[in-house]
C-alpha positions as CSV (number, residue, x, y, z in Angstrom):
1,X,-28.5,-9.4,-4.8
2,X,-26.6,-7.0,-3.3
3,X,-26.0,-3.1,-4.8
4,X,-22.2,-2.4,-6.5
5,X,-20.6,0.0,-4.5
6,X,-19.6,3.2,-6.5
7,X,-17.1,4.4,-3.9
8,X,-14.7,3.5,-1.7
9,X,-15.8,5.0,1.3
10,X,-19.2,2.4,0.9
11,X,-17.3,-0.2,0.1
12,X,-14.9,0.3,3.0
13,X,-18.1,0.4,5.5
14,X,-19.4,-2.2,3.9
15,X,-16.8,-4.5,4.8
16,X,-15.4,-2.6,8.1
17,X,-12.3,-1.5,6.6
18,X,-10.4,1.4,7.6
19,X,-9.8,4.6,5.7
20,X,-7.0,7.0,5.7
21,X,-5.7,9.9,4.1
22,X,-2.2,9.5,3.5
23,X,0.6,10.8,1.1
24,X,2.2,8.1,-1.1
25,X,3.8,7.5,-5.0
26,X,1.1,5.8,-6.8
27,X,1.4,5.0,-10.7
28,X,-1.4,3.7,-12.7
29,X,-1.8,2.2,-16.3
30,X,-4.3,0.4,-18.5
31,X,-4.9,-3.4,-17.7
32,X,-5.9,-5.6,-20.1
33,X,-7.9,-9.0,-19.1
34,X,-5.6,-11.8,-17.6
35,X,-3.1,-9.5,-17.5
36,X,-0.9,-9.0,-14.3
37,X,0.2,-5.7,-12.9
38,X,3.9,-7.2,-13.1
39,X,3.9,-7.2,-16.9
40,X,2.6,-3.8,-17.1
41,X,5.6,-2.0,-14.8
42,X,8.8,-2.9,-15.8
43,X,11.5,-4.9,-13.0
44,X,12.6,-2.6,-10.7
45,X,14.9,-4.4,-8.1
46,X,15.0,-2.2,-5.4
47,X,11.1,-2.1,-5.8
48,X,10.8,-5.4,-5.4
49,X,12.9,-6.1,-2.8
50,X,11.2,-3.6,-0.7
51,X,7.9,-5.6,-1.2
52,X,9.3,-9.4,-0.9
53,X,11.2,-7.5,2.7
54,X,7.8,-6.5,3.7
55,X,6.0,-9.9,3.3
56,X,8.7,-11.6,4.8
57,X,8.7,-9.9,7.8
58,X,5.1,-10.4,8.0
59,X,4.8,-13.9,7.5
60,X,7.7,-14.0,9.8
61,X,6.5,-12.0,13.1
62,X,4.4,-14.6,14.5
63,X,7.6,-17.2,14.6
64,X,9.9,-14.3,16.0
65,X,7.1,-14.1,18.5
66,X,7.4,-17.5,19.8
67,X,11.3,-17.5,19.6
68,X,11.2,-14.5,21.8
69,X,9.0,-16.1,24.5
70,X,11.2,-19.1,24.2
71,X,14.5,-17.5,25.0
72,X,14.5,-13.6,25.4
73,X,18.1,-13.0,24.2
74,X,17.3,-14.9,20.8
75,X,14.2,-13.0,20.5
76,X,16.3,-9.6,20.6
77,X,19.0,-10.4,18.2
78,X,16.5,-11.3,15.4
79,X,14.9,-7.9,15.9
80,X,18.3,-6.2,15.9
81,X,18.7,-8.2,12.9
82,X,15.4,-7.2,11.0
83,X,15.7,-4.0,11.7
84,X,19.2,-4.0,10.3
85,X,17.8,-5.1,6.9
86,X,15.0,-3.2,7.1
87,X,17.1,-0.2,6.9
88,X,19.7,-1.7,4.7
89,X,16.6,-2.0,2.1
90,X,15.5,1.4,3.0
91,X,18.6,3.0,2.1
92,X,18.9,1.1,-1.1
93,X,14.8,2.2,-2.0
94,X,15.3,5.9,-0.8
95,X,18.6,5.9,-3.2
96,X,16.9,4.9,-6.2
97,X,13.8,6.7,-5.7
98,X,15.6,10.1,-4.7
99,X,17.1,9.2,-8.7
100,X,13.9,8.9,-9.8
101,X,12.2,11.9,-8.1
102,X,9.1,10.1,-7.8
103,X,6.3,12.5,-6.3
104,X,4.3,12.1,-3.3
105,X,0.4,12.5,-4.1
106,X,-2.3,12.9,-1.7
107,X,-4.8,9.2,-1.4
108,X,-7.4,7.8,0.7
109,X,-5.9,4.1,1.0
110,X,-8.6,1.4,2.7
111,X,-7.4,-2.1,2.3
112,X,-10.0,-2.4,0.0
113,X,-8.9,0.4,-2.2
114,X,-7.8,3.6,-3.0
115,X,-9.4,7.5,-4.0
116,X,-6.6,9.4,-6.3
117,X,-6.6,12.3,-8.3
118,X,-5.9,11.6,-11.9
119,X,-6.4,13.5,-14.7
120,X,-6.5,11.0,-17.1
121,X,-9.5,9.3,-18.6
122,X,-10.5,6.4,-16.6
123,X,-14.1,5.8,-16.5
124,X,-16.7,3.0,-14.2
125,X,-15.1,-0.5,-14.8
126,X,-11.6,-0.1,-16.4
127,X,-9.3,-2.5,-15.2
128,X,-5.9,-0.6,-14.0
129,X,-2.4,-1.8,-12.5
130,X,-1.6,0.0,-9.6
131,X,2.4,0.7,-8.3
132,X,1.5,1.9,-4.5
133,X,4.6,2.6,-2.8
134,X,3.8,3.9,1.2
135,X,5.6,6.2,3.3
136,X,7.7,6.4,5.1
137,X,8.0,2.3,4.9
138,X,8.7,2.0,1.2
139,X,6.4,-0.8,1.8
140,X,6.0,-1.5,-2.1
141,X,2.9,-3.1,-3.2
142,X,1.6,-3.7,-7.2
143,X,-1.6,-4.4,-7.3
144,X,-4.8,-4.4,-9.5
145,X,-7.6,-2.9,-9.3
146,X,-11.1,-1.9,-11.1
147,X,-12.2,1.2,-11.1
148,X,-15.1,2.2,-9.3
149,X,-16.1,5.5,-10.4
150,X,-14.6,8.8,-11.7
151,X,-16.0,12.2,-9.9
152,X,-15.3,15.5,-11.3
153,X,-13.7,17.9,-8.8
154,X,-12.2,21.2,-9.2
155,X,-8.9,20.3,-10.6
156,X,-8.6,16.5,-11.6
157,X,-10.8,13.6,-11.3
158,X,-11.1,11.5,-7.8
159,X,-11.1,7.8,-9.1
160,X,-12.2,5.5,-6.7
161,X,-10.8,2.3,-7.1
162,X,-11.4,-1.3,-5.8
163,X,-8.3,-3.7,-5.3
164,X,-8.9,-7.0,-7.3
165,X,-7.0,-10.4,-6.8
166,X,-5.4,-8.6,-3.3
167,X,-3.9,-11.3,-1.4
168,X,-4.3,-11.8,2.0
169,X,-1.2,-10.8,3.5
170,X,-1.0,-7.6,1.1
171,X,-4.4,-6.8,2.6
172,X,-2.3,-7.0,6.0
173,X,0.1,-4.8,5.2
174,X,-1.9,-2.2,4.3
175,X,-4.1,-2.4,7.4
176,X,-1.1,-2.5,9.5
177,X,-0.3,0.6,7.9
178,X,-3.3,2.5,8.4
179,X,-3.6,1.8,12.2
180,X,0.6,2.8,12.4
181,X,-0.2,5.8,10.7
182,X,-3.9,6.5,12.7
183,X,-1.8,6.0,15.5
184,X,1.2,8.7,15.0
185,X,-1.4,10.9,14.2
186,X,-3.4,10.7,17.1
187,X,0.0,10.7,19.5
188,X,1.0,14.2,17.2
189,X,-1.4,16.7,19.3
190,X,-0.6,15.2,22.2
191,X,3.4,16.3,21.6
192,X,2.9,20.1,21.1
């Protein structure tokens, strides 16, 4: 039998994931048993649209692929296309969250979790809903999750959290992106 992991960086060695540090607006609430994180946050359409957006395209990009081998021209109007609604749906997102002035907080996101700073009292094996929203994407994700562990630190506690019930293509996402954002950082030194 194998040893719980108690953190997310174990867990995310464990199981080869990647870990980054990354700014993002993350909300979190109580989860009851059989409960989804859908009936927790209320319907937010521009939320949602963000996410479905996201999946689409991702469940999509393999077929755009073989269009674009197919018949080049093709190929480039669908991106030009995506990318229109992409920003169409950014606009839309960045307009209703610059009404909510939602906060960016400081995570480490893994695909198989997340670290946060909470000051609330979450303790070894609650069960939470989690509203991730990434930047500068907007890729919108809800998501549930168990938590961990809570560690003291100076000025909140760091509650590591496991994702639960994460679907494949959400777990996707959210590798695709850590390596974009591994990426710009890496290329950022090379700039100055």
């Amino acid at each position: 039998m194998t040893k719980p992991f108690d953190t997310i960086q174990a867990l995310s060695e464990h199981n080869h994931y990647y870990l980054l540090d990354d700014n993002a607006q993350l909300e979190l609430s109580p989860l009851a048993d059989h409960q989804h994180p859908s009936e927790v946050f209320p319907f937010q359409a521009s939320f949602n649209l963000l996410s479905e957006l996201q999946q689409v395209e991702s469940e999509s990009k393999s077929l755009l692929g073989i269009l674009s081998a197919k018949d080049k021209d093709l190929g480039h109007y669908l991106r030009l296309q995506d990318k229109k609604i992409v920003l169409i749906a950014q606009a839309i997102s960045d307009n209703s969250q610059a009404s909510k002035k939602t906060r960016l907080q400081r995570i480490t996101l893994s695909e198989g979790g997340v670290i946060v700073k909470e000051s609330t009292g979450y303790v070894a094996g609650d069960r939470v809903a989690i509203k991730l929203t990434l930047v500068p994407s907007n890729l919108g994700l809800l998501l549930s999750g168990k938590v961990l562990s809570s560690m003291q630190t100076e000025d909140a506690k760091a509650l590591h959290i496991q994702f639960m019930d994460i679907s494949e293509a959400q777990q996707q996402l959210i590798a695709r992106h850590i390596m974009r954002k591994q990426s710009d950082q890496r290329l950022k030194p090379n700039n100055r």
